[in-house]
N, C-alpha and C positions, 0 to 999 in steps of 0.2 A: 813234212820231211822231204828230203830231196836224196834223188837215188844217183848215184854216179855208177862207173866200171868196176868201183872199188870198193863198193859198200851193196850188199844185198840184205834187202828184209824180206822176210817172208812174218806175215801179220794174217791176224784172224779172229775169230770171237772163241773163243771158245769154252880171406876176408873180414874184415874189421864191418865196424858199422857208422857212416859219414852222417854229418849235420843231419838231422831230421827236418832241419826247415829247407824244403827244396822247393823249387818255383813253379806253379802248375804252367806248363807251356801251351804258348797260345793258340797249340791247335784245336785244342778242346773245349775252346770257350765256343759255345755255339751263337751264330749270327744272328743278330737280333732281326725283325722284322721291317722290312724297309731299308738293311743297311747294305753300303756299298757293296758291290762283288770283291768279295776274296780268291788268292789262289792259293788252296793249302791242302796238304795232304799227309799221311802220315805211314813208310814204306820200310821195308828190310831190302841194307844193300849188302852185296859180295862180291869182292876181288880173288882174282887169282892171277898169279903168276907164276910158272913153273919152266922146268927144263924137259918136257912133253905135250903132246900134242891131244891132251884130256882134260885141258883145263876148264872146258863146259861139263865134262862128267862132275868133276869133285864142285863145281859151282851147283850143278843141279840138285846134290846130297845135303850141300850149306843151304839151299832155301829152304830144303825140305823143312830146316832145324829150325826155320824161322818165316813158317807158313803163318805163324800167328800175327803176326806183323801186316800180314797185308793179304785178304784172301780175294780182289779185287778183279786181279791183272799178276800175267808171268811176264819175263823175259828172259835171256843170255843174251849176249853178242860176244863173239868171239873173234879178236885177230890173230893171221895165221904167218903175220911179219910183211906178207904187203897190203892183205885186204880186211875190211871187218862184214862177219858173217853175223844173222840174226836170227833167232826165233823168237815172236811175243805174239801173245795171247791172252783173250781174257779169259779166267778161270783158275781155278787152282792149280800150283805146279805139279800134281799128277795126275792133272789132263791137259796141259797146254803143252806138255813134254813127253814124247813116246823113243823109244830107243831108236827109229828110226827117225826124226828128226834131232836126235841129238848125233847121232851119227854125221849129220850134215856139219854139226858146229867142231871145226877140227880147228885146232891151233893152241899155243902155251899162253896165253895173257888171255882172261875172261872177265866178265864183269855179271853177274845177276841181279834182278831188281823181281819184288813182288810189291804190288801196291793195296793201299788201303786209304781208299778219298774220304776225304770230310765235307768237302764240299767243294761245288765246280761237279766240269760234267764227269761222267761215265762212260767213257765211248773209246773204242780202238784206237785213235788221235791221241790218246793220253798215257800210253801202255810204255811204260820204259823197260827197259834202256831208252834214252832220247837218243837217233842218230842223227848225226852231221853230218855235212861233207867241209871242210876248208882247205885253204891253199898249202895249207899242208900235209894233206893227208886226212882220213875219216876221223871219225872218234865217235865215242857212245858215253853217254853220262846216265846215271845212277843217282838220283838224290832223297833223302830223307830227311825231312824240314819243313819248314815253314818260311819264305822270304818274304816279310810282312811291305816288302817297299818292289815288288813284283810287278805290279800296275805301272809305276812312275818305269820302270827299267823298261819293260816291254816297249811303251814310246823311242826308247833311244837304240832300239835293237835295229840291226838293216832289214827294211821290209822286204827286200827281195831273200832273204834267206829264213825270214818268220814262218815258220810253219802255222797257217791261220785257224787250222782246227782244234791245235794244241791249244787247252786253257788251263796250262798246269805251271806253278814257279817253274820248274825242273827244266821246262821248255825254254824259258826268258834264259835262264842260266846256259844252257848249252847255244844258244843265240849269242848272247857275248861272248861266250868264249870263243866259239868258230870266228868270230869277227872280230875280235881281239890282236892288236899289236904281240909279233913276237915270233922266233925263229922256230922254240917248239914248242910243245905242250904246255910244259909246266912253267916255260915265259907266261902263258897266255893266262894261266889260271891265276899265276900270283898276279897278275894284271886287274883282273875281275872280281878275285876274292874281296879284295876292301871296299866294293860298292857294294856288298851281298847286307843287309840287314836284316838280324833275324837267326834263325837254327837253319842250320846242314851240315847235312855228311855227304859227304860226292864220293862215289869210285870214278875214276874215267878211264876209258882203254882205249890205245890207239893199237896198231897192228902189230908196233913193238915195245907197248910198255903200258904201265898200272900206274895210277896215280889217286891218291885219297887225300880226303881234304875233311877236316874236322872245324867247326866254328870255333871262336876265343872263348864263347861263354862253353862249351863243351856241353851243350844244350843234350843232343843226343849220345848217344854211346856209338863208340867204334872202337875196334883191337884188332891186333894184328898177331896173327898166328903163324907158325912155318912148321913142314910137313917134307922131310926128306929131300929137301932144298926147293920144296915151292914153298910160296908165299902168298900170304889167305889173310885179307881183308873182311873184315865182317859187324854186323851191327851189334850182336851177342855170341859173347863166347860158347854159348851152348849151338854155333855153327862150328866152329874148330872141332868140338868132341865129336860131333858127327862127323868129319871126315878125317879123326885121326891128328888135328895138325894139335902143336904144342901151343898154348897161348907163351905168347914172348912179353907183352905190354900191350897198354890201351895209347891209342892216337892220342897227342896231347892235345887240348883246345890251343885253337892258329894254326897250329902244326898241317904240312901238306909232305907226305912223302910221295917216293917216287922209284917205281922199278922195273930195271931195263937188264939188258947183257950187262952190264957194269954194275952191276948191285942196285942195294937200296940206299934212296939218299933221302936226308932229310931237310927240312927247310923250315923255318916260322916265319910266315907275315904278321905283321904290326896291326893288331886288330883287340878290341875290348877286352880284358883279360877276366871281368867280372865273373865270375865260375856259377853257373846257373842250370844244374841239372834241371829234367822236366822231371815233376814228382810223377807224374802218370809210369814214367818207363819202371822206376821200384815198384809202384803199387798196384798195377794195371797191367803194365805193356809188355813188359819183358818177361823173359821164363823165369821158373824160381831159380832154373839151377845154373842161368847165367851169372857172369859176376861181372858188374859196371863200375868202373875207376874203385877196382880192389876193393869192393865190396859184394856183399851176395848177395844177389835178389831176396832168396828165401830167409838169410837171418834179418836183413833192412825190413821185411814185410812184419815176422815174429820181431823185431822190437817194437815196432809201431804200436802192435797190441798190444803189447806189457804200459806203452804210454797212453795208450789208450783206458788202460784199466786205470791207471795211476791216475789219469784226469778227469774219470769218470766211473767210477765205482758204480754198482747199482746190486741190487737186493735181489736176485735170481736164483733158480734153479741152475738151470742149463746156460751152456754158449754154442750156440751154433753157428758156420760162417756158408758163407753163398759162396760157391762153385763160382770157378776154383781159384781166382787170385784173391780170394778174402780167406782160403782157409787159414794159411798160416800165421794171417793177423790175429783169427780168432784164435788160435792156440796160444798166441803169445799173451791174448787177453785172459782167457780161463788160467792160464799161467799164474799171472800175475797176479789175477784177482783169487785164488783156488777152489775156482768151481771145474767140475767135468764138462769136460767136448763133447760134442754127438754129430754126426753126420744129421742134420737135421730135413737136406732137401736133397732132391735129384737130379740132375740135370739132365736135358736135351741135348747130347752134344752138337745135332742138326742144323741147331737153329743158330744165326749170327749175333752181333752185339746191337741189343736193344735200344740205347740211346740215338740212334742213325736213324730209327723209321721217322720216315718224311710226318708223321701226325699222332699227336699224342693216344689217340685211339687204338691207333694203332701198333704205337707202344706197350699199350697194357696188353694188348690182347698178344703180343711178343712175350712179352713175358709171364703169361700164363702158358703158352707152346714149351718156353723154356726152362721152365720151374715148376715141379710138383713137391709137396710136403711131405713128408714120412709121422703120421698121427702117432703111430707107435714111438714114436720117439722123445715128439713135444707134446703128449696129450697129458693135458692139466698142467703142466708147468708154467712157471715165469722162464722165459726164455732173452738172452740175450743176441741177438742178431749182430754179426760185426759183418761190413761190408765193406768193400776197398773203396771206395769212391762215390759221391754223390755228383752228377753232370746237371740230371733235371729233374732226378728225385722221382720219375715214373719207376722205378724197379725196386725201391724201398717199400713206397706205400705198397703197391700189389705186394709186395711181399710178405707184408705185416700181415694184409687182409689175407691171404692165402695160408698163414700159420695160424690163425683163426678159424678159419672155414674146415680147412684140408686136414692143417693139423691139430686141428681143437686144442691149442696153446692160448692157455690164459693171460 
């Protein structure tokens, strides 16, 4: 990063129901052994735009709504019409943000990012907002995605403005833009957007305006919300309910808008139009009580189960689901199939997501931290297990063994 007059950081450590056949996105495939380096990540971004000077407050409220997204890394940056301000850290957003550093971030245009890596480093270098400086003025970008063609782009970036510790997409992408042909921002972006291959969602903020950016395949979710004439970008609607705004619509895939003193404008670039949610964000990633291109998390999860039952009947007692984005699956399978639900396990809520430990030993032993049985519950029955997702299959088996063990289910 490069620090100018006009940009300061302060850094530190510290509903209906849509197709069911949705596309697993590629941030979840995990990397095989030996293969190339990737730069992929997977984060909750926030815009704001308003006509006062709190638009890091009501960003700080929308992350809260979507700490689940990324418990990694915080940031805001805030412009206040000529400069952009910043706070990022690593940590969760309520400790990398105290009243007194939010204090500092005054201005009406904001942007917030919380991050969650897959892989690539871990290190304060990679903590967005990305900031810029270019010939026209600062900017900060915000991205959640995947740009699977990151590697080749990085080569054609100007090394004098490459931030070399940065080893994140998010970074390539703000490289091209600051060095992008174009009088302002959103020249610059529609300039860069059609070499982007792959999933994003960009907020960007310069010191007088908000600009978001959705991929053609509309891979992630993004919606745009308004709240007594601010205007509130976000990756899940269940950030607009936290701070009040009204959901208006979801960002179309291609679609980039754009908001300054003169409104909000919209705009499409010419980019793949193939419509490719990531099934992770229904069944995994998102809240239930968000709602993604006019559907709702928590009814798209209870159909799954019902189809689940339907193509998979089995001779059971009980249905039990794994805390907590499998419960509503499993409701919709006891549904369907009409056996009774039970809360069958406990969860830790302390411990992170299990699939990420560097070694599969260390995997199990995560999920024994994170999962205990309730005997009283499953003891002596056939129990049917529904779970949202299988990555690597370490949190299934221990779990089978530990209904066994823990709760004497036959």
């Amino acid at each position: 990063m490069r620090n100018t007059d006009k940009m300061r950081s302060r850094e530190g450590h510290g509903g209906g129901t849509p197709d069911l056949r949705l596309r697993l996105g590629p941030t979840y495939e995990p990397a095989g052994p030996g293969g190339p380096p990737r730069l992929r990540e997977a984060c909750g971004v926030i815009g704001v735009y308003g006509n006062t000077n709190d638009a890091a407050i009501q960003t700080y409220f929308a992350l809260f709504a979507i700490q689940h997204r990324g418990q990694e890394s915080a940031g805001i940056a805030v412009g206040d019409g000529q400069r952009m301000h910043a706070e990022r850290r690593m940590g969760l957003v309520s400790r990398v943000f105290s009243e007194h550093r939010l204090a500092r971030l005054r201005g009406n245009v904001a942007i917030g990012h919380c991050r969650y890596s897959t892989a690539g480093s871990s290190n304060a270098s990679n903590i967005q907002p990305v900031l810029r400086s270019t010939d026209i003025g600062p900017m900060a970008l915000g991205h959640n995605g995947n740009i699977v063609n990151a590697l080749a782009l990085r080569g054609e970036t100007d090394e004098h403005s490459l931030d070399e510790a940065a080893t994140t997409d998010s970074a390539v992408i703000a490289d091209l833009i600051a060095s992008a042909p174009g009088a302002t921002m959103l020249d610059r972006v529609r300039q860069v957007i059609p070499r982007l291959s792959g999933s994003f969602c960009l907020t960007i903020a310069t010191p007088t305006q908000l600009v978001a950016v959705r991929d053609g395949m509309g891979n992630r979710p993004l919606c745009l919300g308004k709240s007594n004439g601010t205007w509130v970008v976000a990756s899940e609607t269940c950030a607009l309910d936290a701070i009040g705004a009204q959901y208006e619509r979801d960002i179309q895939p291609g679609e980039i808008i754009s908001i300054d003193d003169d409104g909000l404008h919209s705009v499409r670039v010419e980019l793949p139009q193939r419509h490719a949610t990531c099934a992770f964000e229904y069944i995994y990633f998102s809240r239930p009580d968000s709602i993604i291109d006019k559907s709702s998390v928590h009814t798209v999860r209870r159909q799954m189960g019902r189809h689940l039952a339907q193509q998979h009947p089995v001779d059971a007692d009980l249905v039990i689901g794994v805390p907590d984005s499998a419960i509503a699956a499993a409701t919709g399978y006891a549904e369907e199939a009409q056996l009774p639900y039970a809360d069958g396990f406990v969860r830790n809520r302390y411990i992170g997501r299990t699939f990420i430990e560097p070694t599969p030993r260390l995997r199990k032993l995560g999920v024994r931290l994170k999962f205990s049985a309730l005997p009283e519950v499953t003891r002596g029955k056939r129990v049917v297990m529904v779970d949202d997702t299988i990555v690597r299959g370490t949190t299934q088996a221990s779990l089978v063994r530990l209904l066994r063990e823990q709760g004497e289910a036959s």
